[in-house]
SEKOL-45308 format. One record per atom (N, C-alpha, C, O): x, y, z; residue in one letter. Coordinates in steps of 0.02 Angstrom, whole numbers, padded with zeros to 5 digits, always signed. Atoms other than C-alpha are relative to their C-alpha. Layout:
N
XYZa/...
//
This chain:
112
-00026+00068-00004x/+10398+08767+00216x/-00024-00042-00058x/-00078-00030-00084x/-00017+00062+00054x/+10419+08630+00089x/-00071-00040+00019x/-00102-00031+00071x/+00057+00055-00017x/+10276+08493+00076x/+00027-00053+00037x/-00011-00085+00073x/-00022+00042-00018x/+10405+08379+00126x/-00003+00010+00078x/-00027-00034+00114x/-00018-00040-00069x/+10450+08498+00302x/-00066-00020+00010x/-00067-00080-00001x/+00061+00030-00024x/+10267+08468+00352x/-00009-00053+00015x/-00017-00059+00076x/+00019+00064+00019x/+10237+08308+00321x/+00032-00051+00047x/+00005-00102+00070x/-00041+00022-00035x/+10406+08269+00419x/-00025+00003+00075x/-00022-00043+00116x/+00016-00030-00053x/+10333+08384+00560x/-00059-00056+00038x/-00053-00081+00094x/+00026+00034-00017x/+10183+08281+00558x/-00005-00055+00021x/-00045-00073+00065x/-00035+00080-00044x/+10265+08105+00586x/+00010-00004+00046x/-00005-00046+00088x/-00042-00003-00085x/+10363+08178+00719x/-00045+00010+00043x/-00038-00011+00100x/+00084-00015-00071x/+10173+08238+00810x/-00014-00077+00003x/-00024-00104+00057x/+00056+00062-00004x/+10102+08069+00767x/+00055-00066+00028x/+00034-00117+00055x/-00041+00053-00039x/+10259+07961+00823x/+00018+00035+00056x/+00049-00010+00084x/+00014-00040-00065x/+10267+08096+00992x/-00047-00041+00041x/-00046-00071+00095x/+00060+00026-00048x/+10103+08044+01014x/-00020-00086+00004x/-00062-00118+00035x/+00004+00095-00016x/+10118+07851+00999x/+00041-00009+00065x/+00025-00032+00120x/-00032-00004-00072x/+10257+07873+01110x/-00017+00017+00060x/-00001-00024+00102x/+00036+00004-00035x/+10174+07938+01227x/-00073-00049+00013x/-00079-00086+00062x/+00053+00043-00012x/+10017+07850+01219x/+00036-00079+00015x/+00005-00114+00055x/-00008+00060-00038x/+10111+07689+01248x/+00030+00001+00077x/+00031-00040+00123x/-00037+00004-00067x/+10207+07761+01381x/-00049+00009+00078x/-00035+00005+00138x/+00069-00023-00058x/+10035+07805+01485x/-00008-00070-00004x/+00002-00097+00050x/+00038+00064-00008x/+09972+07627+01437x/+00058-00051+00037x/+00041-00108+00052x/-00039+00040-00019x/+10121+07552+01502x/+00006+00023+00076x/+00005-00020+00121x/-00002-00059-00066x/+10134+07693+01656x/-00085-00041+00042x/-00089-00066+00098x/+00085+00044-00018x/+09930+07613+01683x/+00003-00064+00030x/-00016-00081+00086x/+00010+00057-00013x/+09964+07441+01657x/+00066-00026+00068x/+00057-00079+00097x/-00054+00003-00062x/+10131+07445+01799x/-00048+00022+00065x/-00055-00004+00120x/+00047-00005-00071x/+10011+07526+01907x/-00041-00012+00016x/-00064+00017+00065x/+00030+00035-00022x/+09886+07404+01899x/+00034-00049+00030x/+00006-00068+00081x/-00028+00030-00024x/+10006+07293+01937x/+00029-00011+00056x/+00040-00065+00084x/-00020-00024-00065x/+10069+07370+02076x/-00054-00013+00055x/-00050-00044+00107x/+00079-00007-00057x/+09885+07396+02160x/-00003-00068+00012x/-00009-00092+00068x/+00009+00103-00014x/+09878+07190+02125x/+00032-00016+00060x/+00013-00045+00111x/-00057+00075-00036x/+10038+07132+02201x/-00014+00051+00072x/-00005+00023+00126x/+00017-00032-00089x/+09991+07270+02363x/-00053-00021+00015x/-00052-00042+00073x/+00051+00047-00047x/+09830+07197+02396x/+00008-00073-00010x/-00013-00104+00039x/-00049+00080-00027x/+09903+07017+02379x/+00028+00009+00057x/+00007-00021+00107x/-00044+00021-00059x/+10039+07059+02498x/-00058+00023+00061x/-00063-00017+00108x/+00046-00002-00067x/+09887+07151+02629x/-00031-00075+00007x/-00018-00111+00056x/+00027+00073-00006x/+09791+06985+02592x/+00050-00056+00038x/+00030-00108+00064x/-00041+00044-00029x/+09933+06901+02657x/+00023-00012+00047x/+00044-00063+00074x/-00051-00017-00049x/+10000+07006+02775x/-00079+00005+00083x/-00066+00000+00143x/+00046+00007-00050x/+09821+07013+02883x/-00033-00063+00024x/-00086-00059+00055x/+00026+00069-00061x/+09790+06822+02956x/+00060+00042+00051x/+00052+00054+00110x/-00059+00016-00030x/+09960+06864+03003x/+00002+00058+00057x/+00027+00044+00111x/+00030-00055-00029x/+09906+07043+03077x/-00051-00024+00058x/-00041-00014+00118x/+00061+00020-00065x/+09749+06972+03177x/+00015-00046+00039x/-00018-00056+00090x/-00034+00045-00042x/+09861+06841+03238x/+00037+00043+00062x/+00019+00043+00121x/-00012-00069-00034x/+09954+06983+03310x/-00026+00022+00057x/-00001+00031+00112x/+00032-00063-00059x/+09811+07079+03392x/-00041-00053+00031x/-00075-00039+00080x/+00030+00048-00072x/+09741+06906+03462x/+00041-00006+00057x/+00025-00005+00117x/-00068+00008-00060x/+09931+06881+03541x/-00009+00058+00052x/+00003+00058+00113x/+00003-00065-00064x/+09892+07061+03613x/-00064-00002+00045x/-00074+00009+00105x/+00079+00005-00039x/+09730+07044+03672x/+00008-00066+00057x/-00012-00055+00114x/-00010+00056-00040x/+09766+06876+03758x/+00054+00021+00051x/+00048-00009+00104x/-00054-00030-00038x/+09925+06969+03843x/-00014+00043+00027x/+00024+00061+00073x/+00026-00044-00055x/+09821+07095+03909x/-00045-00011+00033x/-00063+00031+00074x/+00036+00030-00030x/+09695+06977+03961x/+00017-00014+00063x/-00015-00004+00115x/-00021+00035-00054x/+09806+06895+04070x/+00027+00055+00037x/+00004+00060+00093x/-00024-00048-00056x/+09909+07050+04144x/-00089+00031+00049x/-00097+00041+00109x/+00065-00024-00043x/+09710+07112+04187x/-00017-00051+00071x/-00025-00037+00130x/+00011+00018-00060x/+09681+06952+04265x/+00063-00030+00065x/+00047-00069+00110x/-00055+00010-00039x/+09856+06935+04363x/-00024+00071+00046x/-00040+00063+00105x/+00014-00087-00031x/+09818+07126+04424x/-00073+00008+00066x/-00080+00047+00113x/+00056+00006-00018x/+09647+07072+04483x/+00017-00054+00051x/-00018-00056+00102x/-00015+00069-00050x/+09726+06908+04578x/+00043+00035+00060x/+00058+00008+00114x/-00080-00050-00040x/+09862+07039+04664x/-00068+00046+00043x/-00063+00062+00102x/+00037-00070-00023x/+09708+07167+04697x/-00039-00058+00060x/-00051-00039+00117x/+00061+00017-00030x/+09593+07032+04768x/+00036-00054+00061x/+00004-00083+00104x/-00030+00027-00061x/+09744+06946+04880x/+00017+00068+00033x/+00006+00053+00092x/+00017-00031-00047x/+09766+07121+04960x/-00057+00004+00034x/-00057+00003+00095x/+00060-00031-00008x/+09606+07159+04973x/-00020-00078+00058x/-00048-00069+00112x/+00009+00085-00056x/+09590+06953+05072x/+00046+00038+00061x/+00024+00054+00116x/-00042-00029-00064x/+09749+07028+05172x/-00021+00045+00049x/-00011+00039+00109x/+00030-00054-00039x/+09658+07190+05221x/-00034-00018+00041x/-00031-00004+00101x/+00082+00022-00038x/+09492+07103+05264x/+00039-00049+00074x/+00030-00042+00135x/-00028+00043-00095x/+09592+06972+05402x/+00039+00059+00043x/+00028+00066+00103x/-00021-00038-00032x/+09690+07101+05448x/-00050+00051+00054x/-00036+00066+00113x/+00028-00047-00040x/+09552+07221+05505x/-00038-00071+00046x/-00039-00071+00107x/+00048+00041-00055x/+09444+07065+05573x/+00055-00025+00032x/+00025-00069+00064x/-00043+00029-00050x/+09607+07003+05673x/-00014+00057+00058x/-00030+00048+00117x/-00016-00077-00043x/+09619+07199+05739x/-00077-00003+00041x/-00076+00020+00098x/+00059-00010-00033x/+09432+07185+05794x/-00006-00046+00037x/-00035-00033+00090x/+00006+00061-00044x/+09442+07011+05864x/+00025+00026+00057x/-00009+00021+00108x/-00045-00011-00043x/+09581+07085+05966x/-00059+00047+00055x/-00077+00031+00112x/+00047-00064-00019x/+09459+07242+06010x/-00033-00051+00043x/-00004-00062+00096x/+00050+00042-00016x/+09323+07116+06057x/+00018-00059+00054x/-00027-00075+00093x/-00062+00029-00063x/+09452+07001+06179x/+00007+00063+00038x/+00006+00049+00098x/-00033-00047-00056x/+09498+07168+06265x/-00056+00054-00009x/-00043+00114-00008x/+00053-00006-00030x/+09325+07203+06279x/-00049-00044+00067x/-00074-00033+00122x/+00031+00060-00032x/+09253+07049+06334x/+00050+00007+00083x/+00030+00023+00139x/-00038+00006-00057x/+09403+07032+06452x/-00018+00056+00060x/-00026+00039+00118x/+00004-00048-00044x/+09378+07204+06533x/-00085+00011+00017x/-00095+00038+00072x/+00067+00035-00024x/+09178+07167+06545x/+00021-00055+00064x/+00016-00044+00124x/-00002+00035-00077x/+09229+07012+06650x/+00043+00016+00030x/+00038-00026+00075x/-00008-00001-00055x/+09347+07076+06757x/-00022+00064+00036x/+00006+00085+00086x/+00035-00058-00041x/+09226+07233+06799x/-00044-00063+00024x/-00057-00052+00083x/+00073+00016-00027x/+09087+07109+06835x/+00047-00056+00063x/+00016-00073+00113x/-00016+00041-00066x/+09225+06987+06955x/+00014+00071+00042x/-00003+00070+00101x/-00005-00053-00043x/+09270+07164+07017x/-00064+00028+00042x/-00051+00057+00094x/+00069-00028-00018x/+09080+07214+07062x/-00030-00070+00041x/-00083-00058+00071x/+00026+00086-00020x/+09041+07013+07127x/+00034+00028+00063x/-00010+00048+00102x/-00007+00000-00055x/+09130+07048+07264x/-00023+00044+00056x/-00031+00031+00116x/+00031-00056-00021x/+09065+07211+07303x/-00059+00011+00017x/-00079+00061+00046x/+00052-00009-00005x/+08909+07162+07300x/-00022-00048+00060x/-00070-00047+00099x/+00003+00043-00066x/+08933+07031+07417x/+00013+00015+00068x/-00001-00013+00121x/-00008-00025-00061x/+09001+07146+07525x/-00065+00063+00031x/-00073+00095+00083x/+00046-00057-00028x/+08857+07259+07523x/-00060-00039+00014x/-00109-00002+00019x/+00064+00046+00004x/+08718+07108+07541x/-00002-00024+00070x/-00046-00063+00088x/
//
């Protein structure tokens, strides 16, 4: 090859390699840019996120304590219910106590 053919060859390596080398520094500086404007938008996008998971947390606060107001009016219903059922017991005890003891009053009067 010619001195010239070289020489040509060599431009074409050394303008290759500019070309490239700007195309990395440009490929770099887009994807700093990128990383920026994505932690901007997280920065932006998390009041708005914890706002979010307070709305949820406060919404499962309340279904807990609605669930707990439901559990603890059965749980009132049960309790009168069984003390009505025992009152009852305790009337149809009592009752059948006194009419054994007017049943035995007389009996005893007849044996005195």
């Amino acid at each position: 090859q010619s001195t010239w053919g070289r020489r040509h060859n060599s431009a074409v390596k050394i303008q290759s390699m500019m070309r490239r080398f700007l195309a990395k520094r440009k490929f770099q500086r887009l994807r700093k840019q990128k990383i920026s404007s994505e932690k901007s938008r997280i920065l932006q996008e998390r009041p708005k996120l914890k706002q979010i998971m307070v709305q949820e947390i406060e919404k499962i606060k309340r279904e807990c304590q609605t669930m707990i107001m439901i559990w603890e009016e059965r749980e009132m219903r049960e309790i009168k219910r069984r003390s009505a059922r025992r009152k009852e017991e305790v009337d149809a005890l009592f009752g059948r106590c006194l009419s054994g003891l007017a049943l035995n009053e007389p009996q005893k009067e007849r044996t005195e």
